[in-house]
C-alpha positions as CSV (number, residue, x, y, z in Angstrom):
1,X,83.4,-45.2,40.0
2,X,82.5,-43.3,43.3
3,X,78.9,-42.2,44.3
4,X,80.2,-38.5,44.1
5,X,81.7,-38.8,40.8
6,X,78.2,-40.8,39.0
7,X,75.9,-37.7,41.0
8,X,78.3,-35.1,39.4
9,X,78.2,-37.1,36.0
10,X,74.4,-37.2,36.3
11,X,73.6,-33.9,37.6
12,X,71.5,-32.4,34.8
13,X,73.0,-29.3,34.6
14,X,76.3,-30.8,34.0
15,X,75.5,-33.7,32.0
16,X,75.5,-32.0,28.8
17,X,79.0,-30.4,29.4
18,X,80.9,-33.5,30.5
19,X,81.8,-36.9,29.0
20,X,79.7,-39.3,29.9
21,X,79.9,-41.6,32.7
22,X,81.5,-44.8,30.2
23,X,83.9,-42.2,27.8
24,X,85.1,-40.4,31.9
25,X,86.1,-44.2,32.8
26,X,87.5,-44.8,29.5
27,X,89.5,-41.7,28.8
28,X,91.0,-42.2,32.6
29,X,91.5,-45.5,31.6
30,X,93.6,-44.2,28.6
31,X,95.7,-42.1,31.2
32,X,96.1,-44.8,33.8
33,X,97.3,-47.0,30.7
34,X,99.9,-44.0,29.4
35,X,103.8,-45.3,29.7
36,X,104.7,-41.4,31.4
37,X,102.5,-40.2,33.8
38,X,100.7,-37.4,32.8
39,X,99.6,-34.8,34.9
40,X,95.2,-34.8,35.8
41,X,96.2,-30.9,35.4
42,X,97.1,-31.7,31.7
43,X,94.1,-33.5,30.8
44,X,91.5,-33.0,33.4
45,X,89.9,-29.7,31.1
46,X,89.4,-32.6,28.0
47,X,86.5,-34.4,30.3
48,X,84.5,-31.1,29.5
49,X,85.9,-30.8,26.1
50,X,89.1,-29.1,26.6
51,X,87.4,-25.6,27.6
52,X,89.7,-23.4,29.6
53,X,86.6,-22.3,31.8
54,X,85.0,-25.4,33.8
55,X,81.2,-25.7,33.5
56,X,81.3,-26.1,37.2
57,X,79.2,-23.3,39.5
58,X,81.9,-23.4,42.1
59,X,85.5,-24.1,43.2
60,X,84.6,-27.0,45.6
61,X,82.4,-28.6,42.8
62,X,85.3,-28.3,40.5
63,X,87.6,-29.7,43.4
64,X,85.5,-32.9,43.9
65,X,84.8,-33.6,40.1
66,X,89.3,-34.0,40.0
67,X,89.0,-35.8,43.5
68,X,86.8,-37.7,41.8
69,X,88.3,-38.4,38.8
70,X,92.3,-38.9,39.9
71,X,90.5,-41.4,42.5
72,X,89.3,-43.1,39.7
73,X,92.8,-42.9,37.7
74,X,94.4,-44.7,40.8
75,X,91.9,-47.2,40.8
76,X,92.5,-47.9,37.2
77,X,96.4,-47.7,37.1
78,X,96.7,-50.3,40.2
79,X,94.4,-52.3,38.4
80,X,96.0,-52.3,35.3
81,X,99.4,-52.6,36.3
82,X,98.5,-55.8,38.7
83,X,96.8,-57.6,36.0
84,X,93.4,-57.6,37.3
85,X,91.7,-54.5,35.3
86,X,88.2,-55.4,34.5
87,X,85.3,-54.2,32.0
88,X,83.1,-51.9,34.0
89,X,79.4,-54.1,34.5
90,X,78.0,-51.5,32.1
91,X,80.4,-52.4,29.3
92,X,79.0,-56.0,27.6
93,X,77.9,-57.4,23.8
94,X,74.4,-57.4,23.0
95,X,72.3,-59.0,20.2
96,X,70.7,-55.8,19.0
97,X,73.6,-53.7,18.4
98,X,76.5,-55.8,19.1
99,X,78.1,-53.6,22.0
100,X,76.1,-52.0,24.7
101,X,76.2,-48.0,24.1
102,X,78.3,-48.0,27.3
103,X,80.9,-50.4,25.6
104,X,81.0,-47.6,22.4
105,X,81.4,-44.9,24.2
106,X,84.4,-46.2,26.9
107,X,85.8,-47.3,23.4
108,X,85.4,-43.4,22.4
109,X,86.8,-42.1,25.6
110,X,89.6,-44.7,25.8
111,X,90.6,-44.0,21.9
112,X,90.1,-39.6,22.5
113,X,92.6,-40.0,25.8
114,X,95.3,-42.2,23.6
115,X,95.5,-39.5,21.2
116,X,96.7,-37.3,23.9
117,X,99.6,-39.6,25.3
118,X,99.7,-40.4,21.6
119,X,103.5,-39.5,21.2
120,X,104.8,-40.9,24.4
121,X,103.5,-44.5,23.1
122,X,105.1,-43.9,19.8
123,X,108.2,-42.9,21.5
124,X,108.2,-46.0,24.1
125,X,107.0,-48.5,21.1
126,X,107.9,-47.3,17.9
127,X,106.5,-48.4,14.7
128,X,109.0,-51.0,13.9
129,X,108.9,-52.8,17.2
130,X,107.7,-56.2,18.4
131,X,105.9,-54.0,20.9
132,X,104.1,-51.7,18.4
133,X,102.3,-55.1,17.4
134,X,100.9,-55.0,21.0
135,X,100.0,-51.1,20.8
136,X,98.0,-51.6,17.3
137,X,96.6,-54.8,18.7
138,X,95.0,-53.2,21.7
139,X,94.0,-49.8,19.5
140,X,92.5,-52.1,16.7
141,X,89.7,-53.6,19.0
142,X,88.5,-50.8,20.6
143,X,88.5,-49.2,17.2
144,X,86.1,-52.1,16.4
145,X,84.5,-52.3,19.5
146,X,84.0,-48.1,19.0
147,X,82.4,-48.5,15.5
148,X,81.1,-52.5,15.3
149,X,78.6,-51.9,12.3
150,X,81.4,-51.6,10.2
151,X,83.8,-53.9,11.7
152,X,81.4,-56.9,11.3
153,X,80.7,-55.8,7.8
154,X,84.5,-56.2,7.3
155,X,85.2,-59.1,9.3
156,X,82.2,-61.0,7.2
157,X,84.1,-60.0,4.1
158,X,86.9,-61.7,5.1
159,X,84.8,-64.8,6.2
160,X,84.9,-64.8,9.0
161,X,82.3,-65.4,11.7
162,X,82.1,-62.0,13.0
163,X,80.1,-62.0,15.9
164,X,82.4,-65.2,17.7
165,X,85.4,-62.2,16.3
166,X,83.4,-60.0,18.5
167,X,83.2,-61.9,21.5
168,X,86.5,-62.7,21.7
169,X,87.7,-59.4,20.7
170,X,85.6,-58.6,24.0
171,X,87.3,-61.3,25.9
172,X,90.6,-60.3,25.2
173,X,90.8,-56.7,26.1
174,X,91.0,-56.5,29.9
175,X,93.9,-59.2,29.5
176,X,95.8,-57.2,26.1
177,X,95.6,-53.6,28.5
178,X,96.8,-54.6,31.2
179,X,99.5,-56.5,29.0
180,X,100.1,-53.6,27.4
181,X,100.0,-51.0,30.5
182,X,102.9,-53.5,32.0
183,X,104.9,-53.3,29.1
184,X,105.0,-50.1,28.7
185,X,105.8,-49.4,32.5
186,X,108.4,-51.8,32.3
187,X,110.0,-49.6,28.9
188,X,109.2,-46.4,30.6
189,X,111.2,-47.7,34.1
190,X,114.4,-48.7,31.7
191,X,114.5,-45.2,30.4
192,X,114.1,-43.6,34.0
193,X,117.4,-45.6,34.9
């Protein structure tokens, strides 16, 4: 994430209005990861919480906040589509409360942008496709990753060791997105043609 997007992110006057810094990167994650492009013009107004009046105090502060951000949404789609998207350093497990809160709330942000490009991935991997499999697959651990309390109660219930579930739930997201992102690129490029 750029300097000028964190200082924006942090500024105090701001920070109440905005998504955080972990839900920005995980909702332009969720946008980078869509099979259609969407336009930042689309979705930009849902990192303040969909308000048709910015909270910004002027037009160039509003100009660098979506600098900012479709900077970042480039970063993450190259990233994703060559197979080499990453956690961000903030994003880990912990003893205490299983994820970091940073690791919730990209979760959150990542599961509030799907909703939005909600019906293209339906579209592009329907429900009775071998591909939907990989669409749940990816929703279903940042689902648990998003709400672990209850996940572990569940995954106990089944017997399972559920904190080794956890870090390999973990593990495997970074490789399952960017699977996923190429998949659906690759579905999305057959239907340009």
């Amino acid at each position: 994430m750029s300097s000028s997007l964190r200082s924006l992110l942090e500024n105090p006057q701001l920070a109440q209005q905005l998504l955080s810094e972990a839900q920005t990167r995980g909702f332009v994650t969720a946008m980078a990861a869509a099979p259609y492009l969407i336009n930042p013009s689309e979705w930009l107004a849902f990192l303040w919480g969909g308000e048709e009046t910015s909270p910004f105090n002027s037009q160039e502060e509003l100009e660098a906040y979506a600098n900012a951000v479709v900077e970042l949404w480039n970063e993450s789609r190259e990233a994703l589509l060559n197979g080499s998207w990453q956690w961000p350093k903030e994003c880990a497990l912990e003893d205490r409360e299983i994820v970091t809160p940073q690791t919730r709330e990209f979760s959150e942000g990542l599961l509030q942008g799907w909703q939005l490009a909600r019906d293209d991935w339906e579209t592009i991997m329907p429900e009775d496709s071998e591909n939907s499999a990989l669409l749940g697959g990816v929703l279903l651990c940042f689902s648990l990753l998003y709400d672990p309390e209850n996940a572990m109660d569940a995954l106990s219930a089944e017997g399972a060791d559920s904190l080794a579930q956890f870090e390999e739930i973990f593990a495997s997201v970074p490789t399952m997105l960017c699977g996923l992102t190429i998949r659906a690129h690759e579905l999305a490029s057959d239907d340009d043609e």
